[in-house]
C-alpha positions in Angstrom: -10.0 20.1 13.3 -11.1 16.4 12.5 -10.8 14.4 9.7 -11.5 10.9 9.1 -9.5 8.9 6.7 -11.5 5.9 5.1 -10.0 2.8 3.5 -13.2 0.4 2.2 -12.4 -2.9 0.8 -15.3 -5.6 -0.3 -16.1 -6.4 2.9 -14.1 -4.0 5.0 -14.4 -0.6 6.2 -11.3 0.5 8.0 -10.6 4.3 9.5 -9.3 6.4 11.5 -9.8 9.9 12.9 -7.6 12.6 13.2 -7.2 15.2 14.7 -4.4 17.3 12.6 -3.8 20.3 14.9 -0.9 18.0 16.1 -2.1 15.1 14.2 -2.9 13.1 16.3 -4.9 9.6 16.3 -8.5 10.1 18.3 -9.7 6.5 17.3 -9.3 3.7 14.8 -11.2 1.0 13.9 -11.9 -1.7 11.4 -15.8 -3.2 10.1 -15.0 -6.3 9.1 -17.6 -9.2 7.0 -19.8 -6.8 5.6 -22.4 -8.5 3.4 -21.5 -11.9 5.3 -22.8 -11.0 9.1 -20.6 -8.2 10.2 -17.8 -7.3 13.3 -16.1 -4.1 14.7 -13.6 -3.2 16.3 -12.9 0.3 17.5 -10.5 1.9 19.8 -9.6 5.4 21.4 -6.9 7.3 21.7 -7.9 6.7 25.9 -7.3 3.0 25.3 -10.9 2.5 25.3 -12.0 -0.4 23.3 -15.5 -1.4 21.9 -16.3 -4.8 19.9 -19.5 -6.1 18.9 -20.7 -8.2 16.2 -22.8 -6.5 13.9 -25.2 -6.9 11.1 -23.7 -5.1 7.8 -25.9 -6.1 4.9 -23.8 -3.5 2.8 -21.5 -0.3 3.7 -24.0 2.0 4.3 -24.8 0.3 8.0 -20.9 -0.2 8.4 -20.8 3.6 8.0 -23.7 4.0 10.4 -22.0 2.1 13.0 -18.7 3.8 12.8 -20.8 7.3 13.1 -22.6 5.2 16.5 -19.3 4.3 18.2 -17.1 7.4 17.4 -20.2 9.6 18.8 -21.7 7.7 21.9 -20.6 5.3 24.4 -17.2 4.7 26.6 -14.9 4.6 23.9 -16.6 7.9 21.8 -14.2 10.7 20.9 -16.1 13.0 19.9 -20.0 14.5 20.5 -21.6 15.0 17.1 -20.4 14.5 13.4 -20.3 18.4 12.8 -17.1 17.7 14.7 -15.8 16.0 11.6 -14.4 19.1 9.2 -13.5 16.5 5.9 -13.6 13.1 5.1 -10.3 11.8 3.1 -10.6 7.8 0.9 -8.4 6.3 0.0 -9.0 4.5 -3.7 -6.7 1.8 -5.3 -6.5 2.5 -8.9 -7.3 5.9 -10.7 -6.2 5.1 -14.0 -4.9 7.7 -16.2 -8.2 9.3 -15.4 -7.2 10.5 -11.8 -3.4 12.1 -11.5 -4.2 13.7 -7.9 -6.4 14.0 -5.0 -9.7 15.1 -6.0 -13.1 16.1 -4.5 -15.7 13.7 -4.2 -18.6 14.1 -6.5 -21.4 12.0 -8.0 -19.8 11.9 -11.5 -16.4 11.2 -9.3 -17.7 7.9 -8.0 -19.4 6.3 -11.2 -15.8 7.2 -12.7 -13.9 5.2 -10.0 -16.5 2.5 -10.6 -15.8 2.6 -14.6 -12.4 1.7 -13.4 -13.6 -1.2 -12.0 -12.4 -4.0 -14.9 -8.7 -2.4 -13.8 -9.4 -3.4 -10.5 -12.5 -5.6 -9.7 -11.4 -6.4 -5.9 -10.9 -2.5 -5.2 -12.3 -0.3 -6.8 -16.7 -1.8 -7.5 -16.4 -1.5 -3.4 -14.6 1.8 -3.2 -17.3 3.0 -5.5 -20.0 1.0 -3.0 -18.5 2.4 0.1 -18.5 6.2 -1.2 -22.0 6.2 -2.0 -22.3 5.2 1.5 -20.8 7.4 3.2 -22.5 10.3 0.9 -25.8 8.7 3.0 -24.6 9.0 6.5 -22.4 12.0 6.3 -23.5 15.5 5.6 -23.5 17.1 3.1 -21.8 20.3 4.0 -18.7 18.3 4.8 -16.4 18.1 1.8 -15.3 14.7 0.5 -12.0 13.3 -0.8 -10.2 10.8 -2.8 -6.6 9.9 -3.1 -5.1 7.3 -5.7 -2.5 4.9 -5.0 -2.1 4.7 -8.4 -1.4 8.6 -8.7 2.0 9.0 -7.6 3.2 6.7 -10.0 1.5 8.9 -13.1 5.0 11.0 -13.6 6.4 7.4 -14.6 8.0 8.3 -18.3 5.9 6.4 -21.4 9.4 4.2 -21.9 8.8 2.6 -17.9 4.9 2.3 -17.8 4.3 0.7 -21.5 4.5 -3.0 -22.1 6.0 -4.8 -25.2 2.3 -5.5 -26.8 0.7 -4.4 -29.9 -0.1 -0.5 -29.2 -3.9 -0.8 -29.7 -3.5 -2.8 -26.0 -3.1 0.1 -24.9 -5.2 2.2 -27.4 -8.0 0.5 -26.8 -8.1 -1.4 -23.2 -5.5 1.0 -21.3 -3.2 -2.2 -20.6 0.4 -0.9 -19.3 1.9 -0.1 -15.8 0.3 1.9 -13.2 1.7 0.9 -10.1 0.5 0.9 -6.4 1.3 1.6 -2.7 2.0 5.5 -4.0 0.5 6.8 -1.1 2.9 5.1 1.2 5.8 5.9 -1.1 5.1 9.3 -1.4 5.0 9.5 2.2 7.9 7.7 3.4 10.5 9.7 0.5 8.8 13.1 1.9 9.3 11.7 5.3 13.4 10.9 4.8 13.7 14.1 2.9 12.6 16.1 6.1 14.6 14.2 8.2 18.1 14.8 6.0 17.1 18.6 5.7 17.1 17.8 2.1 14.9 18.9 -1.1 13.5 16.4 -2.2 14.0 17.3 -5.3 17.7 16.6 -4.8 17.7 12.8 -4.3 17.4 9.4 -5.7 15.7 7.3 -3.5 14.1 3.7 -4.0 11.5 3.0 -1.8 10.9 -0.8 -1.1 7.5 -1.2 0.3 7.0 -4.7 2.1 4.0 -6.7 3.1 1.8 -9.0 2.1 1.5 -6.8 -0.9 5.3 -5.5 -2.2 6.7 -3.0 -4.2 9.6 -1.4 -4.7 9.7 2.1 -6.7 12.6 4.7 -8.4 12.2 8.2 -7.1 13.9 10.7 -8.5 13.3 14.1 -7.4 10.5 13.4 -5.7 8.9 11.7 -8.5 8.3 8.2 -9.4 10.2 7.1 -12.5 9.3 3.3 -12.2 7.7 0.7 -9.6 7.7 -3.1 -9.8 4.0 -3.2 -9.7 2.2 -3.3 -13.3 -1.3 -3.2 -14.5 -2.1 -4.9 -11.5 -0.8 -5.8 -8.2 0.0 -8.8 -9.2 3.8 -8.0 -10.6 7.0 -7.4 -9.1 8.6 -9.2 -6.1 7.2 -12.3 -5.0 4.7 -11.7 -2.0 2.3 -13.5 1.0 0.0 -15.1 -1.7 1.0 -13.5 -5.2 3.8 -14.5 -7.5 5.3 -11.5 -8.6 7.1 -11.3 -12.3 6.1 -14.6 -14.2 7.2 -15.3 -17.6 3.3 -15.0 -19.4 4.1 -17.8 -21.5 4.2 -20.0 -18.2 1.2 -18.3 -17.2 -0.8 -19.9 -20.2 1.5 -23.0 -20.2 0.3 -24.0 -16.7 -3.2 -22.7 -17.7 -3.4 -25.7 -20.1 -1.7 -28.0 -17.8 -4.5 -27.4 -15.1 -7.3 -26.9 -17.4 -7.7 -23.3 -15.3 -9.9 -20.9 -16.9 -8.5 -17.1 -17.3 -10.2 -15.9 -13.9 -9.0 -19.6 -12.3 -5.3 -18.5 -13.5 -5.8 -15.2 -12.0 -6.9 -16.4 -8.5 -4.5 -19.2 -8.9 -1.5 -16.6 -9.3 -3.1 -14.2 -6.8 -3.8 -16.2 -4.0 -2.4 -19.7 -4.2 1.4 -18.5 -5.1 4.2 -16.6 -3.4 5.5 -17.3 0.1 1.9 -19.5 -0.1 2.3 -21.6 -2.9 6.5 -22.1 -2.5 6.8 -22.6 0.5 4.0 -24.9 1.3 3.5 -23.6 4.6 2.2 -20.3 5.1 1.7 -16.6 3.3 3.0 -15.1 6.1 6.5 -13.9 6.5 6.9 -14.5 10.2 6.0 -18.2 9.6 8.6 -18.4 6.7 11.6 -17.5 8.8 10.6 -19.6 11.6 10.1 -22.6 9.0 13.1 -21.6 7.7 15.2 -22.3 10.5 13.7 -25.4 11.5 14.9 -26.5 7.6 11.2 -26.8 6.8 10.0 -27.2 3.3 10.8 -24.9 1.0 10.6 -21.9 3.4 14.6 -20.9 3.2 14.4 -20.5 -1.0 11.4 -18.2 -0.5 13.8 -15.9 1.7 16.4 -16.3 -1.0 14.1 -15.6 -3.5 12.4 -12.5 -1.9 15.9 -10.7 -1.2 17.5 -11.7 -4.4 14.8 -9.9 -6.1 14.7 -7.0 -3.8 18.4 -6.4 -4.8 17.7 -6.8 -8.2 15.2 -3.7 -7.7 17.5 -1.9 -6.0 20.2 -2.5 -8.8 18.8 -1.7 -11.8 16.8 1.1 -10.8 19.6 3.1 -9.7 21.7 2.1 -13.3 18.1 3.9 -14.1 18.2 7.0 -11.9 22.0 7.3 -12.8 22.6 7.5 -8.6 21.2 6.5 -5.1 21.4 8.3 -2.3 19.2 6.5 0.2 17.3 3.0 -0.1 13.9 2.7 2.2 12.5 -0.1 3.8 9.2 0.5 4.8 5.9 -1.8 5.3 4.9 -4.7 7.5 8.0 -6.7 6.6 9.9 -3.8 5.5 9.8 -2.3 8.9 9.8 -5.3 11.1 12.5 -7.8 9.3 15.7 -7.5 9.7 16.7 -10.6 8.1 15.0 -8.8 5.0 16.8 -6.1 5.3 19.9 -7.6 5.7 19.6 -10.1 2.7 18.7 -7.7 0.3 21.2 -5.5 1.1 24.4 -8.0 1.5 27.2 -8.0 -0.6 26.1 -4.4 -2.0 29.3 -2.6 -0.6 30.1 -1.8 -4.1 27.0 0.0 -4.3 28.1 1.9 -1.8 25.8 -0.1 0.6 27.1 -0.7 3.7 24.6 -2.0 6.5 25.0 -1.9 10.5 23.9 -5.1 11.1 23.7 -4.8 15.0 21.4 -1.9 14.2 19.6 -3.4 11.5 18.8 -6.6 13.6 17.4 -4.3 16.7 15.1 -2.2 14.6 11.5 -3.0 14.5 8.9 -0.1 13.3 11.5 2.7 14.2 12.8 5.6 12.3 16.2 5.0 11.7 19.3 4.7 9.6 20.2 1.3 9.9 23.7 1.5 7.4 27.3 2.6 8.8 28.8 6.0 8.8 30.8 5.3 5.9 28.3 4.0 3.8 27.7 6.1 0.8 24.7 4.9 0.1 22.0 5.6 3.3 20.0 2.7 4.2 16.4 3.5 6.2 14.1 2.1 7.9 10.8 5.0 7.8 7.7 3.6 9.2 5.1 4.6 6.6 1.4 6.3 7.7 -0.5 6.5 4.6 -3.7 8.0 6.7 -2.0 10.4 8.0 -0.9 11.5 4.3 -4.6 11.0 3.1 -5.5 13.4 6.2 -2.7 15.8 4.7 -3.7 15.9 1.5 -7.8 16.3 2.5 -6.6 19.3 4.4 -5.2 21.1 2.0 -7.7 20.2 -1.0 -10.4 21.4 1.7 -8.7 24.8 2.4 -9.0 24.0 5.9 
């Protein structure tokens, strides 16, 4: 049994097909610069690859060619899209209007695209690219959507609201939401199989680490809080965006610049971070390579990054009243062991205790990189968030 996993941005269309008897990876591949001119890129599971420029006016010929390569040529894996059994997306912010995976229906997709003012990059798009797909796929096979923000719904009213006037909230659903859940439900489920544990018998944070970061408290399997907010745009500092800002600085610099509202907004989104402190680059590889070579500010942003991280780590296990493990999973998460490290030195008293020979060896792997006598079990779980989007399709589906 088949299923694709989708994950459309504005002018993306990634995916990946599945096969889930063993779940395995048949193909992946990525449309890039629809509405602009339009590329792909798509390989198989035989190591075929095919890569063409492409003309995508919008999603629905992005779709098309996706349905082309996966169904004819060298690199196809399969013969016909009745091979397909379900279709899983994956959607960016549900609100407090989607607490679970859900069935894709017309009314379903104008509601993710009434969330759009939460989320104008994601969600208008997501709404674009499932109206799409409703055009090239049949109709017989069922349709699915799964919320990063959903994970993050169990978050108690004293860790998601903010300290504004109620009506905020009332009237223009302002507080936290969070994002990533996906990945962190994934990677806590994933440790909690490989301990032989419940997960219902563990506290856990979960630090998820890219371009995008955030860190979140689960207890029992449930997330209790998460350093992203209303947006993406809170928490740690990250490749472009600069995490937890003071608001008063926010409209303070504002005047300073003369910078509009959606100026600010872009300004703190893509012009801050590892980007805007360093000087150099929003890339994390760059900044420790900068960093030893004593290049602008590059070392502070490594300071910065794992001071924050074990900040995080602290207060939300004074939160959780315990930790048992701490994750390390995304991009830099799994791949940096100078992360790693830094956020978790000088924690022994935590009952943190690291393996550094370990730690500095592991790139991607799924491993416990803290001592034997550490109290506290450090990980690093590579995190597959189609794969759980595939999961949860099946079992919605029946199939």
């Amino acid at each position: 049994m088949n299923i694709l996993v989708i994950n459309a941005g504005s002018s993306s269309l990634k995916y990946q097909l599945i096969e889930m008897t063993d779940e395995k990876v048949l193909a992946k591949g990525n449309c890039e610069r629809i509405g602009i001119d339009g590329h792909i890129k798509h390989t198989a599971h035989t190591g075929k690859v095919y890569e063409a420029d492409c003309t995508f006016p919008t999603h629905t010929e992005a779709f098309e060619k996706v349905v082309e390569v996966l169904t004819t040529g060298e690199a196809a894996v399969i013969k016909g899209m009745d091979e397909i059994a379900a279709v899983g997306h994956r959607i960016v912010q549900g609100a407090e209007v989607f607490s679970k995976t859900t069935l894709v229906t017309d009314e379903v997709i104008q509601k993710i695209d009434d969330l759009s003012e939460l989320a104008p990059v994601h969600n208008h798009p997501h709404a674009l690219a499932l109206w799409a797909c409703k055009k090239v796929i049949p109709e017989n096979v069922p349709q699915c959507v799964v919320f990063d923000t959903a994970f993050h719904q169990t978050m108690p009213e004293k860790a998601f609201m903010f300290g504004m006037p109620y009506e905020c909230y009332e009237k223009f659903h302002v507080r936290k939401y969070g994002f990533h859940g996906t990945s962190h439900r994934f990677v806590t489920a994933a440790l909690a199989e490989k301990l032989g544990k419940d997960i219902k018998d563990l506290k856990i944070v979960s630090c998820h680490l890219g371009n995008g970061s955030s860190i979140t408290a689960v207890d029992g399997g449930k997330s209790v809080d998460t350093s992203m907010g209303f947006t993406p745009l809170d928490g740690v500092i990250m490749g472009t965006r600069s995490g937890c800002v003071d608001a008063s600085a926010v409209t303070f610099v504002a005047k300073k610049l003369g910078l509009s509202p959606d100026q600010m907004s872009d300004y703190l989104n893509k012009k801050s971070g590892f980007l805007g402190l360093s000087g150099i680059s929003s890339d994390n590889r760059d900044i420790e390579a900068a960093a030893l070579k004593g290049e602008g500010h590059a070392a502070l942003v490594g300071e910065m990054l794992n001071y924050e991280i074990k900040k995080y780590i602290g207060s939300y296990t004074a939160a959780m009243g315990g930790l048992d493990a701490v994750i390390f999973t995304g991009g830099i998460g799994e791949n940096a062991d100078k992360v790693r490290s830094g956020a978790c030195e000088n924690m022994e008293y935590f009952g943190i205790k690291l393996d550094e020979e370990l730690n500095a060896k592991t790139r991607g792997e799924f491993v416990k990189i803290s001592t034997e006598d550490s109290k506290t079990q450090v990980w690093v779980v590579p995190t597959n968030e189609e794969l759980l989007i595939a999961r949860d399709t099946k079992e919605l589906c029946g199939l």
